[in-house]
C-alpha positions as CSV (number, residue, x, y, z in Angstrom):
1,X,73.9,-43.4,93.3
2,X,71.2,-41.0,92.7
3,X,71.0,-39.2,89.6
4,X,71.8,-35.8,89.1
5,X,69.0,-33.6,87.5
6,X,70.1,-30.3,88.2
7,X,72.3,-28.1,86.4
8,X,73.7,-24.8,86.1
9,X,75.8,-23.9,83.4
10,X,77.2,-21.3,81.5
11,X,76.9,-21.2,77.5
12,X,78.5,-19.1,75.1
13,X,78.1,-18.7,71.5
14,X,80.1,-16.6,68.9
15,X,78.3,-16.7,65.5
16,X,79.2,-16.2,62.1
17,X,77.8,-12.5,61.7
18,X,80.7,-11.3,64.6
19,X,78.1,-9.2,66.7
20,X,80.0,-10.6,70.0
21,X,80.0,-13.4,72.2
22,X,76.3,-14.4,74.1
23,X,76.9,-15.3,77.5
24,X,73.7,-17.2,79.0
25,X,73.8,-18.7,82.9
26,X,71.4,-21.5,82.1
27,X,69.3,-23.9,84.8
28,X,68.7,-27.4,83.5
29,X,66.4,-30.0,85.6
30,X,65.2,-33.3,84.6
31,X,61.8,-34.4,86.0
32,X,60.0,-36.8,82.9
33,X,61.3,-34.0,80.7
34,X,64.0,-31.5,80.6
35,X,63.1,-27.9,81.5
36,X,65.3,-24.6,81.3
37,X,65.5,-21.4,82.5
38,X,67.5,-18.6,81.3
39,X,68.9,-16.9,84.7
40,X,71.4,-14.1,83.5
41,X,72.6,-13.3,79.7
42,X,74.3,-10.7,78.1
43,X,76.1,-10.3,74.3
44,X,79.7,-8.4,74.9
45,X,80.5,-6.6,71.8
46,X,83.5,-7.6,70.5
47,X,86.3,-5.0,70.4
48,X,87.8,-4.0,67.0
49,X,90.6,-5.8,67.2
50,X,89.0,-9.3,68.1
51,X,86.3,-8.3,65.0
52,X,89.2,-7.7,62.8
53,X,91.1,-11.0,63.9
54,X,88.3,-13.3,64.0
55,X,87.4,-11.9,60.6
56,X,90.6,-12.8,58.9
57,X,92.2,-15.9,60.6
58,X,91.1,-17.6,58.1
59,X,93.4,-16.7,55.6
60,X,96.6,-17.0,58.0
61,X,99.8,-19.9,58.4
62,X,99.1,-22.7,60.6
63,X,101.1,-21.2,63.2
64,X,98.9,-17.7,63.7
65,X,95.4,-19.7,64.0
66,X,96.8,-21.5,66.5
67,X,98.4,-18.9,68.5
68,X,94.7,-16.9,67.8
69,X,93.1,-20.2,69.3
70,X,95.0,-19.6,72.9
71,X,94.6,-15.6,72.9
72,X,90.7,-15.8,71.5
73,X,90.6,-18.6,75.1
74,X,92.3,-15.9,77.2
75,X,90.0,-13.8,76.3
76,X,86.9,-15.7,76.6
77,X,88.0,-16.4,79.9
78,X,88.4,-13.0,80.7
79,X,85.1,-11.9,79.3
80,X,83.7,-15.1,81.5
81,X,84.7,-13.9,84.8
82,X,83.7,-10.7,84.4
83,X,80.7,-11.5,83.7
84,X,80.2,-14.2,86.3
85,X,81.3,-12.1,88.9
86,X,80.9,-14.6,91.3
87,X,78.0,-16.5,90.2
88,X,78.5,-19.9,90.3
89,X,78.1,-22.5,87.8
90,X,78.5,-26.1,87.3
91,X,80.6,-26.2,84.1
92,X,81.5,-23.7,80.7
93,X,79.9,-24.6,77.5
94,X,81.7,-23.2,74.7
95,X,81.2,-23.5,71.2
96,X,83.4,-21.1,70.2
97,X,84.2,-19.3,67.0
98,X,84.1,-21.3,63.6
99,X,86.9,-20.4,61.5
100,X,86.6,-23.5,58.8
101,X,83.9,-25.4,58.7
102,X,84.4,-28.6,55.6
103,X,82.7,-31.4,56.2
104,X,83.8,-33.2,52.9
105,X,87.5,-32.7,53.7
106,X,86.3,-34.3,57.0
107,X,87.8,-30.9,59.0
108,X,86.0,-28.4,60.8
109,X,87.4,-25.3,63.1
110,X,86.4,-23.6,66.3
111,X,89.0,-21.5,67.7
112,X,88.6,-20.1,72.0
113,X,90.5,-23.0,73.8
114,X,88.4,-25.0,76.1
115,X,91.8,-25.5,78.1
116,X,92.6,-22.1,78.4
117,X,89.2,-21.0,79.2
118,X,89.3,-23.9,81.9
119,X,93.1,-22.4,83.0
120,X,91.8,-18.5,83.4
121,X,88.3,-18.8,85.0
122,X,89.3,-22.1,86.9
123,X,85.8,-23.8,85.9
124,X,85.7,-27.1,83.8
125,X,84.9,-26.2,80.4
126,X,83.5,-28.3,77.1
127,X,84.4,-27.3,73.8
128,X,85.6,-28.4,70.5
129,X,80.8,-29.9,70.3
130,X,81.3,-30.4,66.3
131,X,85.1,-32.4,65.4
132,X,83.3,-35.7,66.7
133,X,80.3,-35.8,64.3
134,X,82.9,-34.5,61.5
135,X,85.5,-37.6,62.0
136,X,82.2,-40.3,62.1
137,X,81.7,-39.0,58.1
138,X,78.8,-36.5,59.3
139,X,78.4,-32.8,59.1
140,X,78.9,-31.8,62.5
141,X,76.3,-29.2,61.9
142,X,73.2,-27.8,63.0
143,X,74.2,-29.2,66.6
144,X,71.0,-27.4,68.0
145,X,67.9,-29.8,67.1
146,X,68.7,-32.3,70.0
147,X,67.9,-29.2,72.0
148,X,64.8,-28.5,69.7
149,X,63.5,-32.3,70.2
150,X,64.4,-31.8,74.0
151,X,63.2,-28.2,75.0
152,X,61.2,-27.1,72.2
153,X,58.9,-30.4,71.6
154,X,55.6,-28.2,71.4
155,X,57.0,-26.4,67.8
156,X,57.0,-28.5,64.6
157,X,59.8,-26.4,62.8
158,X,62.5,-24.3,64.7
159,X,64.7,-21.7,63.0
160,X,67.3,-20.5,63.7
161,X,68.5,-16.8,61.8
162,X,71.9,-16.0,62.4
163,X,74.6,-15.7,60.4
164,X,73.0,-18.6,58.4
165,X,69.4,-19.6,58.5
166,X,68.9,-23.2,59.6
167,X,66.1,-24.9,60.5
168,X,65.0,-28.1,62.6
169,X,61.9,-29.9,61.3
170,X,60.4,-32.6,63.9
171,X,58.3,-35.8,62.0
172,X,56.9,-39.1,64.0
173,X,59.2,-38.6,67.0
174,X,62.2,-38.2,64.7
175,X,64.2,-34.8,63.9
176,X,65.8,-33.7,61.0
177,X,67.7,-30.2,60.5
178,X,70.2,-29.0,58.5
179,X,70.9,-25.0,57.0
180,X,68.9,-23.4,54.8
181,X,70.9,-20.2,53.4
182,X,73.2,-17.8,54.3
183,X,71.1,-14.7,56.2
184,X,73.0,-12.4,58.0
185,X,76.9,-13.0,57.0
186,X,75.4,-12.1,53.4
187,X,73.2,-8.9,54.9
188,X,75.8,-7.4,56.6
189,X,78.1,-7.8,54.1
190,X,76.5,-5.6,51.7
191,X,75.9,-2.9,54.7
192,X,79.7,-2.9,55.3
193,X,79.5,-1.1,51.7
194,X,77.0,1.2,53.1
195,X,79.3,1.6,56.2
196,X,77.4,0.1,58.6
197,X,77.1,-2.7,60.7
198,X,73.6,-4.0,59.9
199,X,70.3,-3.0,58.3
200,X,68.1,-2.2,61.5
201,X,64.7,-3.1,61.2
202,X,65.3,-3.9,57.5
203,X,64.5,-0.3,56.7
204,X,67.2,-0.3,54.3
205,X,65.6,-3.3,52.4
206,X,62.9,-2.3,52.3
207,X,63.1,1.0,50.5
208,X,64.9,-1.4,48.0
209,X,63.6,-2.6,44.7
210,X,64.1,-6.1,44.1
211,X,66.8,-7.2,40.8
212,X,64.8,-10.2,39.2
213,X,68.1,-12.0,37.4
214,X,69.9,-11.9,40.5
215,X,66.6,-13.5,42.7
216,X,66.8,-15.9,40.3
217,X,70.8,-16.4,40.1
218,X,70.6,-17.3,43.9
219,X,67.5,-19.5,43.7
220,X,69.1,-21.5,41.3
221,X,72.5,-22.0,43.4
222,X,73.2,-26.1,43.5
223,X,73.1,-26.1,47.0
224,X,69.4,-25.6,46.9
225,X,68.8,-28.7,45.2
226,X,70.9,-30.8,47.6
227,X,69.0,-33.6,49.9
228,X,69.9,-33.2,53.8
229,X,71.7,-33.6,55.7
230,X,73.9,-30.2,54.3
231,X,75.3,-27.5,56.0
232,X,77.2,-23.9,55.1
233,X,80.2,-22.3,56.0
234,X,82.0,-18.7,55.1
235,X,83.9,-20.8,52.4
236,X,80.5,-21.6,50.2
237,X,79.8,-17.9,50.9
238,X,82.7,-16.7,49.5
239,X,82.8,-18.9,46.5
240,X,79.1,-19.1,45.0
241,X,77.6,-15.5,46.7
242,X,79.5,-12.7,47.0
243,X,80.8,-12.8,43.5
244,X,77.3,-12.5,41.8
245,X,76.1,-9.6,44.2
246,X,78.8,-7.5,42.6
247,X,77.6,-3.8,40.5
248,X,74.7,-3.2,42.3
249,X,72.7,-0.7,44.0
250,X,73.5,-1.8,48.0
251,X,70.0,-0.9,49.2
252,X,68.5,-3.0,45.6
253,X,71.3,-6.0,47.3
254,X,69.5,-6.1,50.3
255,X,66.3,-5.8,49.5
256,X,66.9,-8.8,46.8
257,X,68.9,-11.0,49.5
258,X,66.2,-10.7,52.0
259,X,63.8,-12.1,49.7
260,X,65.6,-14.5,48.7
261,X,66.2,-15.8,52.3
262,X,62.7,-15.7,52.8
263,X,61.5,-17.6,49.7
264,X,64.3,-20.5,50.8
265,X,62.9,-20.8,54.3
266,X,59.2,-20.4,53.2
267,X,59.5,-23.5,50.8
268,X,59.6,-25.7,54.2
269,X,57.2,-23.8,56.3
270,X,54.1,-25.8,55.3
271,X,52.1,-26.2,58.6
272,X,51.9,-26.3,62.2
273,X,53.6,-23.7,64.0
274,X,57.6,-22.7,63.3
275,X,59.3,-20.7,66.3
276,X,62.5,-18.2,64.8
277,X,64.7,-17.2,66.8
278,X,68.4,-15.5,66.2
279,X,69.9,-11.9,65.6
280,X,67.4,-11.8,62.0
281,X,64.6,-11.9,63.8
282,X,64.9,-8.2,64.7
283,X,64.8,-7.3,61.2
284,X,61.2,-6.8,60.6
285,X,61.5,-6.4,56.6
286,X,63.0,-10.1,56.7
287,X,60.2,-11.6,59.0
288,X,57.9,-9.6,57.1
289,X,58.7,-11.7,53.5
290,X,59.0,-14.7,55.5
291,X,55.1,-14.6,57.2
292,X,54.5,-13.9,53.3
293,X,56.1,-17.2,51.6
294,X,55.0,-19.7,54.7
295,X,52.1,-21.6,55.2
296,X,53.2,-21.9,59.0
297,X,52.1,-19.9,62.0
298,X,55.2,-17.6,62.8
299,X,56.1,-17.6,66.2
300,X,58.4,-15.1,67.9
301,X,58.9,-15.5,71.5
302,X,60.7,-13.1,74.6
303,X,63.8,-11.0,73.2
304,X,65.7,-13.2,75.8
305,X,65.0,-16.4,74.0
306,X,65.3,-14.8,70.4
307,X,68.8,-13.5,71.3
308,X,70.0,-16.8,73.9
309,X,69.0,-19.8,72.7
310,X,71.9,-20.9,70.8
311,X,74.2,-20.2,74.1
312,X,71.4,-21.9,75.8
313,X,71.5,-24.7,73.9
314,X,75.5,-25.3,73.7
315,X,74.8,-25.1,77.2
316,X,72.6,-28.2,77.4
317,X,74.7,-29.8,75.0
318,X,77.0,-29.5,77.7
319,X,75.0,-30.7,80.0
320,X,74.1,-34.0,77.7
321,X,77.9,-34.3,77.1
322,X,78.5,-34.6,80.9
323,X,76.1,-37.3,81.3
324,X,77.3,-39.2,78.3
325,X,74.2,-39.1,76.4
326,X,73.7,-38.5,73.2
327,X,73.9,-35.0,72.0
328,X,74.6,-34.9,68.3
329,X,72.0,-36.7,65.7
330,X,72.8,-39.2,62.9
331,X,69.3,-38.1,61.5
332,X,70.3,-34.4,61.2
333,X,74.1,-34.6,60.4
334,X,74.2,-37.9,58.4
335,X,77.3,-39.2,60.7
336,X,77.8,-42.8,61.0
337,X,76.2,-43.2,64.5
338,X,74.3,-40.6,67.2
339,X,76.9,-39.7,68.8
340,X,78.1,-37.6,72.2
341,X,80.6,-35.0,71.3
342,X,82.2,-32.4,73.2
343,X,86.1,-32.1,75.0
344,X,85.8,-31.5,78.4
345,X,88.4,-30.0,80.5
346,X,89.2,-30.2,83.9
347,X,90.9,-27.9,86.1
């Protein structure tokens, strides 16, 4: 039997900062290498009601996040076939949208049901990319750097900066990756005081003044000192940041927070080029006091990749899950084993 080296598949992504759900319609062939191309994309906005819901399940019974799970699937679905209108794909690739993520209680949460996604748009669909890393003892996060080492081999460091800043650093062949800092869950957070949904540009940051105790309050945080593999969540967010950002000036907040995001990403930026990609990326202040701390040549490329290639990587994690390779690294997540993860659904 020949092999297959074509694929076309649709990946979505919901990220932490709840700016919507990325849709990408990706094209995957294998010659000696992999090679991609981004054919359609879009981010739907998410509705008020799905921003509030999403933003809270966290804190509700058993019962409620799993009832969310099926209704946040429907709705996917619904969202799918819209856009798809027609086009046709191979497979879904959904990572969908993490609720708790605890690696040392060996549990992590993605709610969007691959079943019911399968069940409304009648197209096999892979979810549920992280609970297999988890259960082997790893982190089950960053999930992108087998994508990194497979369609980005040309950039020493890739980072990602979304809700979190991670970053993927490749070394004789090998990758290791693992998250850096919160970014944008933090930013937005303090513009929600300001009564808006994000800083554009940075241009509240920037006409900020920078509070030297609290620079040095979040520098110090433990994490920082950890070895990877490591990897955030809203919980560590909750518990070590937003208590010490408290009675202070919002625009002084920002203009703190981006600096300190940049000074924890510059520390690894030594050489070589690093490509950054992610919703941050748009925030020129940020990028701005990142060129400033790195040693590395900062690459930014097309809006399309900057804004898709997290849904087009779940895609080709998709893609590797169908073929039973390997699509999650021991290197990067300290799991027991490389491993393939990934429930697919038929219809």
């Amino acid at each position: 039997m020949t092999e297959k080296i074509k694929y076309r598949v649709l990946g979505i992504m919901s990220g932490t900062s709840l700016d919507g759900i990325d849709l990408a319609i990706c094209t995957f062939t294998k010659n000696q290498e992999w090679e991609y191309k981004i054919d359609k994309s879009d981010t739907l906005k998410y509705p008020i009601f799905w921003k509030s819901k999403l933003a809270t399940t966290h804190t509700k019974s058993k019962a409620i996040v799993e009832e969310n799970n099926i209704q946040f699937g429907q709705y996917i679905g619904q969202t799918i076939n819209a856009f798809l209108n027609n086009e046709q794909v191979d497979f879904i690739a959904s990572h969908g949208h993490t609720i708790f993520h605890q690696p040392e209680n060996n549990y992590t949460l993605q709610i969007g049901c691959g079943k019911t996604i399968s069940n409304a748009t009648k197209i096999t669909t892979i979810n549920n990319f992280r609970s297999l890393d988890v259960s082997l003892n790893g982190q089950g996060a960053p999930l992108v750097p087998i994508g990194d080492l497979l369609l980005f081999p040309e950039h020493k460091y890739c980072v990602n900066l979304g809700g979190f800043a991670n970053i993927s650093i490749k070394k004789n062949e090998k990758i290791i990756a693992f998250d850096i800092c919160p970014a944008n869950i933090v930013l937005n957070d303090i513009c929600k005081e300001l009564g808006i949904e994000y800083d554009s540009n940075g241009d509240i940051s920037r006409k900020g003044k920078i509070i030297p105790t609290l620079l040095q309050q979040l520098n110090q945080l433990d994490f920082y000192i950890k070895k990877a593999p490591k990897s955030l969540g809203r919980e560590w967010v909750e518990e070590n940041i937003l208590p010490i950002l408290k009675n202070n000036n919002s625009q002084d907040l920002l203009c703190t927070f981006c600096e300190h995001v940049a000074i924890q990403i510059g520390k690894f930026l030594t050489d070589e080029s690093a490509l950054f990609t992610g919703g941050g990326v748009f925030n020129s202040f940020l990028m701005e006091r990142i060129t400033f701390h790195s040693k590395s040549k900062i690459l930014m490329p097309n809006k399309e990749l900057i804004e898709f290639k997290e849904s087009l990587i779940f895609a080709f994690l998709g893609v590797l899950r169908v073929r039973n390779e390997v699509n999650c690294l021991q290197s990067v997540t300290g799991a027991d084993r490389d491993n393939c993860g990934g429930l697919i659904h038929e219809i």
